[in-house]
N, C-alpha and C positions, 0 to 999 in steps of 0.2 A: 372420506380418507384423502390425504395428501396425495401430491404426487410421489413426493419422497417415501412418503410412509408406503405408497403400491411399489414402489422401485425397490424397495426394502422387502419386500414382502417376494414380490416375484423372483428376487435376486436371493432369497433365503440368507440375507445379509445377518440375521439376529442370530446363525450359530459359523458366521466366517470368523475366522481366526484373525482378529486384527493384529498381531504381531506382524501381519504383514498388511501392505494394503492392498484396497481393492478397486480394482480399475474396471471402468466402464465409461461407455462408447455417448458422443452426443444423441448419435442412432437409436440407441441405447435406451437414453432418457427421453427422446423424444417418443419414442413407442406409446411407451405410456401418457407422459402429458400429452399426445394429442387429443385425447378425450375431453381434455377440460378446455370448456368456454374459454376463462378468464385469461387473458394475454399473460399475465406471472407467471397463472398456471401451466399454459402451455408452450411460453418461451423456453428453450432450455439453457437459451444464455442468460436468462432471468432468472431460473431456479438457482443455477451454478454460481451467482450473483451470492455468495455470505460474507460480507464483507466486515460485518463486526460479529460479535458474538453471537448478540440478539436477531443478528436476519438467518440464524440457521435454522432451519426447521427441527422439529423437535426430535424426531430420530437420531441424529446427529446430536442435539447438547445433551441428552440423557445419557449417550455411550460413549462422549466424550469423544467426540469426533470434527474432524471442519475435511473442506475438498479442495485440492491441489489440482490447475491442470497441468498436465505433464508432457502436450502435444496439442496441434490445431484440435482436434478433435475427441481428444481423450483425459479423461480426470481419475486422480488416486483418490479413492477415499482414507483417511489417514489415522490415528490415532494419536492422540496428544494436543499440545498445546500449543494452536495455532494463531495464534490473537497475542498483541503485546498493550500492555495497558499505557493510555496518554492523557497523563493528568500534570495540573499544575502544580507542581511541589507546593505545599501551603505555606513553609515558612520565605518563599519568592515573591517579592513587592515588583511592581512592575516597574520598568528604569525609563525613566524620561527620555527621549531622545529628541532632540532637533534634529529639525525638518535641512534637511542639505540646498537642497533646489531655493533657488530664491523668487521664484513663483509658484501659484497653485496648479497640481494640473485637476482641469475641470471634466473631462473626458472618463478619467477613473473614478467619477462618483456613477456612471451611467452602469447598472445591472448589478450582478451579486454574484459573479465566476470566482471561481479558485485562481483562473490564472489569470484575472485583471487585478486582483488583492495580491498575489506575488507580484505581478509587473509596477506594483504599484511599491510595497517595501522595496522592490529592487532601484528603483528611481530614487527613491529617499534615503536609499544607502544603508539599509535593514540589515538586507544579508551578506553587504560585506562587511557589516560589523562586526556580526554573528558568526563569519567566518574568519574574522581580520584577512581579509584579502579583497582589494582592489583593483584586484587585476582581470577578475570574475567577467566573462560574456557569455551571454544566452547563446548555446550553441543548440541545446538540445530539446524538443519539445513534440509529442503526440506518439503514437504507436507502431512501434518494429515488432520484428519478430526474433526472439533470441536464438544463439545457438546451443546446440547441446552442452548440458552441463549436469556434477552429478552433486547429489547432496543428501543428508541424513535427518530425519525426523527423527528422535527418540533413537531405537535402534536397526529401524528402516530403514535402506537404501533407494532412493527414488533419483529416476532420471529425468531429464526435462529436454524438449527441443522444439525447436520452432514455436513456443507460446507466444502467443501475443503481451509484450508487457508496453506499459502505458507512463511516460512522465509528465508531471504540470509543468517542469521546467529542470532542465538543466543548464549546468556553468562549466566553461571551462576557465582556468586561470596558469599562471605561469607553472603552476607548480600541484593542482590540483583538480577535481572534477566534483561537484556537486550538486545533488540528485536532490528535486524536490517531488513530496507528495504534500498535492493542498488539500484541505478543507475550509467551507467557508459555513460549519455548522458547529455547535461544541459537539467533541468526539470525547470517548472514555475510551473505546479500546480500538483498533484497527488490524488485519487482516496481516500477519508478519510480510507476507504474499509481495504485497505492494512496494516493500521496501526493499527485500532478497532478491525478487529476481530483476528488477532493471538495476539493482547492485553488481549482481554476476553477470550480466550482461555488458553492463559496461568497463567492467574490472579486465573483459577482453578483449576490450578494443584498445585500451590505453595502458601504458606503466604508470603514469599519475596514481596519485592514491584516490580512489572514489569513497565520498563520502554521499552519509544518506538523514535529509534533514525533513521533517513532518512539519507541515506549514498549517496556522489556522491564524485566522481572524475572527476573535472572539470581542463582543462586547466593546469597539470600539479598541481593541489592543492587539498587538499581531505576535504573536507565540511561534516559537520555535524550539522542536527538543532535537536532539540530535542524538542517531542511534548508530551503532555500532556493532558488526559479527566481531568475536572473538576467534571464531573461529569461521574461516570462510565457505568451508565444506557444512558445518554445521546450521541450521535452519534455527534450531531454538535458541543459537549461543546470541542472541541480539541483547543488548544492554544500552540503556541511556547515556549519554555519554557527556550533553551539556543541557540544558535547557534556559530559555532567557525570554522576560515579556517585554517587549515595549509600547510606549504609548507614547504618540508625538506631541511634540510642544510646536507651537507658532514659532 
């Protein structure tokens, strides 16, 4: 048996009323997985780790579940739909773009990071295309801790404070702020997570508008969809908002 599935099990989670969620302690989880050998098993920042659909354990996708943290040390279990899907629109050709710089830089072929493929569109003037703004400077990069804020799943109320949230790279520019998550693997779906809370975190530091962009380099081409809360209290109101692939030319 999992760790999830004993957590489940000792927690009498299969007759909790998810109309609300249900919060439990790192303490909590760790009780249990320290039993298991296997470092996954008995990490509990590893378990708490579901970052796309498929890494949830099975408890969680049969009852239609994913986990929120909500505090250093404490996680909502949730109800609803916590994943936004990232796919290539099919009827999207990829747009040629020339190369800006009139040299090569040689340095950004060395490794496979998320944020040396953004530092690297950013050089070549990717994302200020994608953003039409040249004004754009890396201001922001690695992991704070947010302040309180409140928001809604479905018809949940959950609160958040002090979580640790994590960006590849943010920009600030004359008139705006934008938030990148990289990947440097094809993704289908990601974790809303990633994108909402260093959204609402930074929505409170600045009046600028903060926007929130998904970065991948796929197959030699560097994709970007651009996502957007309609409603900022809201967790599930996220909607696609631009998406564009390019691929450089000499």
């Amino acid at each position: 048996m999992s760790p999830w599935n004993q957590i489940f099990e000792k927690h009498n989670l299969s007759n909790h009323d998810f109309k609300f969620p249900y919060y439990i302690t790192s303490k909590e989880i760790k009780e249990v997985s320290k039993h298991f050998s296997r470092t996954m098993h008995a990490d509990p920042r590893l378990l708490c780790s579901q970052t796309t659909r498929e890494s949830r354990p099975s408890c969680f996708a049969e009852n239609g579940l994913f986990l929120l943290p909500v505090s250093k040390y404490r996680f909502a279990i949730v109800n609803g739909e916590g994943y936004v899907d990232v796919k290539i629109p099919p009827t999207v050709e990829p747009s040629d773009y020339a190369n800006v710089l009139d040299f090569e830089l040689e340095t950004s072929d060395v490794g496979d990071s998320e944020m040396q493929h953004i530092d690297f569109a950013f050089a070549n003037g990717i994302l200020q295309d994608f953003t039409q703004d040249n004004t754009l400077n890396l201001t922001i990069r690695g992991r704070k801790y947010c302040p309180k804020f409140e928001f809604k799943v479905g018809d949940c109320d959950i609160e958040a404070h002090s979580v640790q949230t994590e960006v590849d790279a943010g920009y600030e520019g004359r008139s705006q702020v934008v938030l990148l998550e990289g990947k440097n693997r094809n993704t289908t779906n990601t974790i809303i997570r990633q994108l909402y809370y260093p959204f609402r975190q930074w929505q409170s530091c600045t009046k600028k508008p903060v926007r929130s962009i998904f970065f991948e380099k796929r197959q030699g081409s560097y994709n970007l969809w651009e996502y957007e809360f309609l409603d900022v209290f809201d967790y599930n109101s996220i909607t696609l908002k631009q998406f564009k692939q390019y691929k450089l030319t000499k």
